[in-house]
N, C-alpha and C positions, 0 to 999 in steps of 0.2 A: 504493500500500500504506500511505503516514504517510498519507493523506488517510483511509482508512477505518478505521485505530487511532482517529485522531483523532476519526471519528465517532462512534466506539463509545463512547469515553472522555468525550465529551459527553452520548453517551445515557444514558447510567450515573448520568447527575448527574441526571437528572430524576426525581421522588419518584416512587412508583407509584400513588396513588390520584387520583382523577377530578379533589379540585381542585388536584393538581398539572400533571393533565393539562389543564385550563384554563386554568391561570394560562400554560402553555406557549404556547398558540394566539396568547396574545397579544403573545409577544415575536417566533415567526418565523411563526407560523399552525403547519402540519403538520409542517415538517420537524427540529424535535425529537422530534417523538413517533413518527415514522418510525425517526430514529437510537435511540430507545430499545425500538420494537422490535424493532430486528432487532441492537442489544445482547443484549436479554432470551435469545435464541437464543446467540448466542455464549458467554454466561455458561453457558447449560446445557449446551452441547458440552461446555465446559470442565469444571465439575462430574461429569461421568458418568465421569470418570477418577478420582473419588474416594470410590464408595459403599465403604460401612465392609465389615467382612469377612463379619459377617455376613446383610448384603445379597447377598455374592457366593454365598457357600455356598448359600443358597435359589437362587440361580439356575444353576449348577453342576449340581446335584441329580440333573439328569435325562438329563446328559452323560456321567457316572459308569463307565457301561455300551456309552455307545455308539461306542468307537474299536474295541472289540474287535467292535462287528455290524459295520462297515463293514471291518477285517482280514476277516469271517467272511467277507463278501461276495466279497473277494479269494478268498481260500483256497477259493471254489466256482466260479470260474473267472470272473466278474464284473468288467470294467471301470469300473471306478469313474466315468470324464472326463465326464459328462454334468449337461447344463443343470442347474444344481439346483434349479431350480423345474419342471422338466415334472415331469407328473407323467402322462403315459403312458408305453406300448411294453409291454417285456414285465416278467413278474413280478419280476424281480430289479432291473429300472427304476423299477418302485414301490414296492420295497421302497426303494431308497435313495432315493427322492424322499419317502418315509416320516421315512428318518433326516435328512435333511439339513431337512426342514419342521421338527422339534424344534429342531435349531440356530438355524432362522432362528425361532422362539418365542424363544428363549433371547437370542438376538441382539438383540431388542429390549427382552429384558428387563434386558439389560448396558447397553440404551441409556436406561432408563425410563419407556417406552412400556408402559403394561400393556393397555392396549385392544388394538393391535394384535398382541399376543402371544397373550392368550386369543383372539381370532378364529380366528388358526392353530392354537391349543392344542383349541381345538372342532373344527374343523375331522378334527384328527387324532384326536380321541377318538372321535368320529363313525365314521371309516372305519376305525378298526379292533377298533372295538367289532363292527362289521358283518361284521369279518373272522371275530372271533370265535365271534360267532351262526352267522355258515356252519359254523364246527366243531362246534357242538355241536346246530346242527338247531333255532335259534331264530329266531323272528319276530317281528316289532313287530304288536300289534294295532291295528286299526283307532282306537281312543280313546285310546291307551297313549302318554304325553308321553313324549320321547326319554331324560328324566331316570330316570323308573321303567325303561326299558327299556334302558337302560345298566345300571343297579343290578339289574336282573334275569340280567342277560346274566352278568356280572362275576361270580354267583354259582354257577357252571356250569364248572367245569374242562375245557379245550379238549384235552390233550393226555395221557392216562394214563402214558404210555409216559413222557414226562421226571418225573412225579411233582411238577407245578408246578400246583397249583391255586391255595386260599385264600392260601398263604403268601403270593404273589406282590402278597398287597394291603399290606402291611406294608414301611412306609418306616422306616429308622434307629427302631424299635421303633413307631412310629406307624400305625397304621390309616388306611387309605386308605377311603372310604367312597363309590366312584364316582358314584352318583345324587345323591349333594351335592355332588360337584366338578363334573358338568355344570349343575347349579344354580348353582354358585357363578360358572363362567363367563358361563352366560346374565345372571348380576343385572350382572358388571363389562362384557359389551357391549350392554347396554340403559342403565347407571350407573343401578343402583340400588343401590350398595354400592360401599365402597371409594374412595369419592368424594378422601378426605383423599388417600391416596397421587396420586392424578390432579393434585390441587391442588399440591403437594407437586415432583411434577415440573412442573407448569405455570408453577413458582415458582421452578424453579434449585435444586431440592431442598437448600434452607437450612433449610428449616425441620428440627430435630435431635428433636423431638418424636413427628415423625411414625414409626410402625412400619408399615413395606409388608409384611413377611413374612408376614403374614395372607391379603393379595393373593396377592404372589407364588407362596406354595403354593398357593392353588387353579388357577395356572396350570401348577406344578411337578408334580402329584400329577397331570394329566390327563395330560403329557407323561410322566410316568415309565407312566401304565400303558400308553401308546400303545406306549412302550419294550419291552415287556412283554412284549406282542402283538408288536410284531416281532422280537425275541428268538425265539420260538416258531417265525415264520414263517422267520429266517436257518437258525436252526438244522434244521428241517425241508427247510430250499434243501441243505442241509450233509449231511442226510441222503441225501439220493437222490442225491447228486453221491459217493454211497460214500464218503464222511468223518462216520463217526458218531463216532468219539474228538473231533474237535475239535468236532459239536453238542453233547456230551455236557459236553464245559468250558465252554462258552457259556453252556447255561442255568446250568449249577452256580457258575459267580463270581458272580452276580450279588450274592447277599450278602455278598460278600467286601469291597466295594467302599466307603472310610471317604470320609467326610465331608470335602469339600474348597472351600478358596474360595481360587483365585487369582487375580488379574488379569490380563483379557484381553491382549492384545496389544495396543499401540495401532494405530487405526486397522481392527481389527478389526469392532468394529461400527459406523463412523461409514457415513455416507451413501453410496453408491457413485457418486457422481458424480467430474468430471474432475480435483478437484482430491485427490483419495485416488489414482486410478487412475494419475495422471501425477508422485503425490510419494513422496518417500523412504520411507515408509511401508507401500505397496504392494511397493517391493523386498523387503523385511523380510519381508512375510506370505509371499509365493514363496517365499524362500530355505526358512521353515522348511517351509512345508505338503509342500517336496519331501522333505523329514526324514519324515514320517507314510508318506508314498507308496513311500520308503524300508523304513520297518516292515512294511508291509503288501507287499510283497513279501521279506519273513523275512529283513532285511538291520539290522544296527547301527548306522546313521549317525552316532551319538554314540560307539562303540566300547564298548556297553554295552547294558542294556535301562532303559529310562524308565520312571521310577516311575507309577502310577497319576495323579498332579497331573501331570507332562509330556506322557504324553500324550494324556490329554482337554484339556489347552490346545492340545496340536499337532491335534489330529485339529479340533476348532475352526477354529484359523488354516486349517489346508487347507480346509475349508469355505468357509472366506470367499476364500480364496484361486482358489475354482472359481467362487465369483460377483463377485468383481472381473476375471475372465478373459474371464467369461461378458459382464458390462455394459462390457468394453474391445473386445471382438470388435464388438456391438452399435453401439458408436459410430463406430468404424470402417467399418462399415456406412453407416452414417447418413450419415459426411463425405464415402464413394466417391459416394454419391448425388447429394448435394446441393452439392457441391464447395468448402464451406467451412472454413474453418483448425479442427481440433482444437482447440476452445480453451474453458475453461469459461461463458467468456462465451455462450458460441451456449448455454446452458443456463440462461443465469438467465431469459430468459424463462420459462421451464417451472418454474423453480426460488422464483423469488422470491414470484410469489403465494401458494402454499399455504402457506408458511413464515411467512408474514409474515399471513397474513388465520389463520394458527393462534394467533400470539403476539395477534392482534388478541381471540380468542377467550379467550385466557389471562388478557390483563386484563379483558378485561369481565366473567369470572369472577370476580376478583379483588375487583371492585367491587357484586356481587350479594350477597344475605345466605345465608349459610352454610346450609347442610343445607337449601337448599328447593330443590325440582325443574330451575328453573330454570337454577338455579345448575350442579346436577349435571350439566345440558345443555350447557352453555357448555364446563364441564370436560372433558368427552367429546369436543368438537368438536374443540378443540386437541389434542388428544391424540391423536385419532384420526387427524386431517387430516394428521400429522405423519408419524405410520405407515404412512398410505395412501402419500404422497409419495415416502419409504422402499421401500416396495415398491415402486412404482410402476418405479424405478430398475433394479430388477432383473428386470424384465419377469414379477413373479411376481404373478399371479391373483389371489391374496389381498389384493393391492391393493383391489381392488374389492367385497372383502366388509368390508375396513375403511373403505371409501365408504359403504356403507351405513352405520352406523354414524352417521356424520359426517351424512348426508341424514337419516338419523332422528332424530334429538338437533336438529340445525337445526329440523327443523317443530317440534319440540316447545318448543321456543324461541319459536315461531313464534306457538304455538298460545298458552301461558302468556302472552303480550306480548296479543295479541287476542281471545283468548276465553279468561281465566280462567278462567271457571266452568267451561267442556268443560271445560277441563286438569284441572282437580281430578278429575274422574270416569274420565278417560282414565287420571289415574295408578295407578288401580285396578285395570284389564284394560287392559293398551294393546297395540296391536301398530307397528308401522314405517310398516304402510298406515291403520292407524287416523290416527295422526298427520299424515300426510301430507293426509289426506284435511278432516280437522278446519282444517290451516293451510291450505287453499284450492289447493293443488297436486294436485288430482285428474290433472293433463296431465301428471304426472309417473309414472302407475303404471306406464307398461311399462318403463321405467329402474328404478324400486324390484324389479319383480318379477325386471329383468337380474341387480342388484345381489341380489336372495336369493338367488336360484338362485347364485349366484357362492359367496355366506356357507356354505354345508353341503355337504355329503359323504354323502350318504343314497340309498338304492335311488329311482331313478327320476329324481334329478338328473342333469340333462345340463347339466356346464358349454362342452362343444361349441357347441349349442344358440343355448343363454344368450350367449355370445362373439357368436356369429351376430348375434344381435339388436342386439346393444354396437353392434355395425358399421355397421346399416342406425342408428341413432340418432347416426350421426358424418354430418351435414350436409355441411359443407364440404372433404370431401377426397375426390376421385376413387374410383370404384370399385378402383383399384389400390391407393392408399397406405390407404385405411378402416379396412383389418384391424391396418397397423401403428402406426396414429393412435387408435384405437377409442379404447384405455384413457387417453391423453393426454387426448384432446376430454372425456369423461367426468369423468376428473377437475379440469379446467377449470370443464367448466359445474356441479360440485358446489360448486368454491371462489368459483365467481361469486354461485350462488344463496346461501354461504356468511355472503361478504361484503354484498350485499344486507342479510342479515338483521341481521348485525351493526351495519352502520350505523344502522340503525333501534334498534335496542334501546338502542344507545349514546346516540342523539338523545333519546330519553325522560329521560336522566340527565343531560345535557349538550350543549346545541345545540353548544356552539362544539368540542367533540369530534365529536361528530357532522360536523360541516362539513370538521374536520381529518382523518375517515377516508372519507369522501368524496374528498378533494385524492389520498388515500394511495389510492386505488380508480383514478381517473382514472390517474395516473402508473403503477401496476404492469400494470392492463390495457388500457393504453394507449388509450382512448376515451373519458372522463368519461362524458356521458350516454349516448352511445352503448353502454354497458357494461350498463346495464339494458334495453335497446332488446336486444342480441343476446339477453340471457337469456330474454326475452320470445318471441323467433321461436325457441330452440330448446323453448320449452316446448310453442309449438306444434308443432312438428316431430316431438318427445317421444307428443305426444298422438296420430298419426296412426295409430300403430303399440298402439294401444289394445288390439286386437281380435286381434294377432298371436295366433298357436297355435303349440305348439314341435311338430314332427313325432312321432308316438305313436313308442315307444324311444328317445328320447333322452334 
């Protein structure tokens, strides 16, 4: 433990631009600018326990309303204890996989992750925008971008009977203007906007200039109307369960509800790996989330009732509190298998590259020139890779649409470093496969198209399917373990092809950095050259499954 203070406290010393990362190579080669790596991470954990208040409050926003749907869900006969990332079974199963998707947006957005928050934050606008259109007998036309057909939909009052139509677009007297908030999230997970706040977090969020609240409400305003929509949909569950007095409160608080930022719990939203799950912190969150579970069985565990700030922090903590349960069962699992010590160490293999091939991504940001494409790419990767990893942890799906993400920004990186000139026309119309296709990764299309189909929530998406496919693209593990490795192997060979590209972009700037993340390549993925030798056979491996078809219904 003093050995990796110590490291830290060394990496810290090291300046952050390129020629301090040179002048470093030549006192130990790599292993400063590894320690200042994965410093860089540590200083950020640290930091995200101190965004100002009114950073919380934007993030809050959209939590405001939702202790009372998860009581609703109680109060209609609903057990609450499930996985909170499935996201099937039956209606009241997806309704709270509904609510509890908004927490984990929120979650990352306490963490300073904005990539992976709008992913989820589309995701849910998507599916219950869909919901909506069922209510009111609407359809997406064949030519019709999802952004006008959000904005169309949103126009259209779903429910006569509660008397909640237009109103419901109006935040703290502000207008919600839905066909710009699914705009505003597609520009933040392509990065073409909002760039500063990405850098911003990529940076230890020091810099005091930066305003993210611009950001954050486009992820906020998607999540309060997904809120909205299921408001509609509890209270309708509330309805036919012959409790129309308490649908009847449900929808009518909803303006009730002021403005609030207070600080999460610690440990609340950090990483759910072993060293949350097995520390003091984790006690903490249990104790209170059972206070919420408390409430929602119409009991006073404080000997009183909590004000609107206690309990949207409690009902939170129980949240998190169901997915540190969720990622402790899980590992448990794992150790009865494989029969090794519970210990976080069996996790930093899994752990240490993406975290570190991110911070890898953050300075090469760092050292690009500001406002150009490239730039914005690098910023995305980190960002995203970090999210993905996050997820990843939790066994939540989403993982894998904030992969993409991180595969698409990579080519385009890819593309910008080797063909210029395409980049410039590509940043015109681009898509994910455009890119991909420009950087010379054609072998990689049935992975990208795994990874979209993963990204959306739209009639005719099968993420079943999709998974299916994840599976047959996991090469090296047994037909039996494949399903539970899919997502792992996946996200591996993204942060391999990841790394790859960064050391290359780096070498343009600086051979002898270059040389030092190479060293830092070799030691994380334990193979040196062999490390691009696997990437190679799985791209071919990737490619065989080209022509795959998903089964018509799915």
């Amino acid at each position: 433990m003093a050995e990796g203070w110590l490291a830290q406290d060394r990496g810290m010393t090291l300046g952050p631009t390129i020629m301090d990362f040179l002048a470093a190579t030549e006192v130990d080669g790599h292993l400063w600018i590894r320690q200042r790596l994965i410093a860089n991470h540590n200083v950020r954990m640290v930091a995200t326990a101190r965004f100002p208040a009114q950073y919380l409050v934007e993030c809050w926003t959209p939590l405001r309303h939702l202790s009372l749907l998860y009581i609703g869900l109680c109060q209609s006969g609903y057990d609450r204890d499930q996985h909170p990332s499935s996201h099937s079974g039956e209606w009241a199963d997806q309704l709270q996989w509904g609510l509890d998707s908004i927490q984990q947006s929120v979650r990352l957005l306490l963490s300073g992750q904005l990539v992976g928050a709008a992913v989820i934050a589309r995701s849910q606008l998507e599916r219950w925008t869909l919901n909506r259109a069922f209510q009111t007998d609407l359809h997406q036309h064949p030519k019709e971008s999802m952004a006008d057909f959000v904005g169309r939909v949103w126009k259209k009052r779903p429910f006569d009977r509660y008397r909640f139509g237009q109103t419901d677009l109006l935040v703290d007297g502000r207008e919600i203007l839905p066909e710009e908030v699914m705009q505003g999230l597609h520009d933040i997970i392509h990065a073409r906007a909002h760039i500063d706040v990405l850098d911003w977090a990529n940076g230890g969020f020091i810099d005091t200039k930066v305003d993210a609240r611009p950001a954050l409400r486009v992820v906020s305003d998607a999540l309060v109307l997904a809120t909205q929509q299921l408001t509609l949909c509890v209270a309708t569950l509330l309805q036919e369960n012959g409790k129309p007095s308490i649908a009847r409160a449900l929808v009518e608080n909803i303006p009730s509800i002021e403005r609030i930022g207070v600080s999460p719990r610690p440990g609340t939203w950090w990483p759910v790996n072993l060293l949350l799950i097995q520390g003091s912190a984790a006690v903490q969150i249990h104790r209170a989330a059972a206070n919420f579970d408390a409430v929602c069985r119409g009991e006073r565990p404080a000997g009183r009732a909590y004000n609107n700030g206690e309990l949207m922090e409690l009902c939170f903590t129980n949240y998190r509190s169901r997915s540190i349960r969720t990622a402790e069962a899980a590992f448990h699992r794992e150790f009865e298998k494989v029969g090794r010590p519970l210990t976080q160490d069996n996790l930093d293999g899994s752990e240490t590259p993406p975290l570190v091939t991110s911070e890898m991504a953050a300075v090469l940001a760092s050292w690009l020139p500001l406002g150009s494409p490239i730039h914005a790419a690098a910023a995305a990767v980190s960002d995203a890779l970090r999210g993905s990893y996050w997820l990843w942890l939790e066994d939540d799906m989403r993982a894998m649409a904030t992969l993409r993400v991180v595969l698409e920004q990579t080519a385009r990186m890819r593309v910008w470093r080797l063909k210029p000139q395409q980049a410039v026309g590509l940043e015109e119309n681009s898509t994910p496969t455009r890119w991909l296709e420009r950087a010379g990764w054609r072998r990689l299309a049935s992975l990208n198209r795994v990874l979209g189909e993963m990204s959306h929530l739209r009639i005719g998406v099968g993420w079943g399917e999709a998974f299916n496919l994840l599976v047959l693209l996991n090469p090296d593990a047994s037909p039996e373990e494949a399903p539970y490795t899919a997502r792992r192997h996946a996200l591996e060979a993204v942060t391999r092809l990841v790394m790859k590209e960064l050391r290359e972009q780096v070498r343009d700037l600086g051979s002898g950095v270059g040389s030092a993340f190479d060293a830092i390549a070799e030691e994380i993925f334990a193979g040196g050259p062999a490390v691009d030798k696997q990437l190679d056979d799985y791209l071919n491996h990737v490619q065989t499954f080209r022509s795959y078809t998903f089964p018509m219904g799915s």
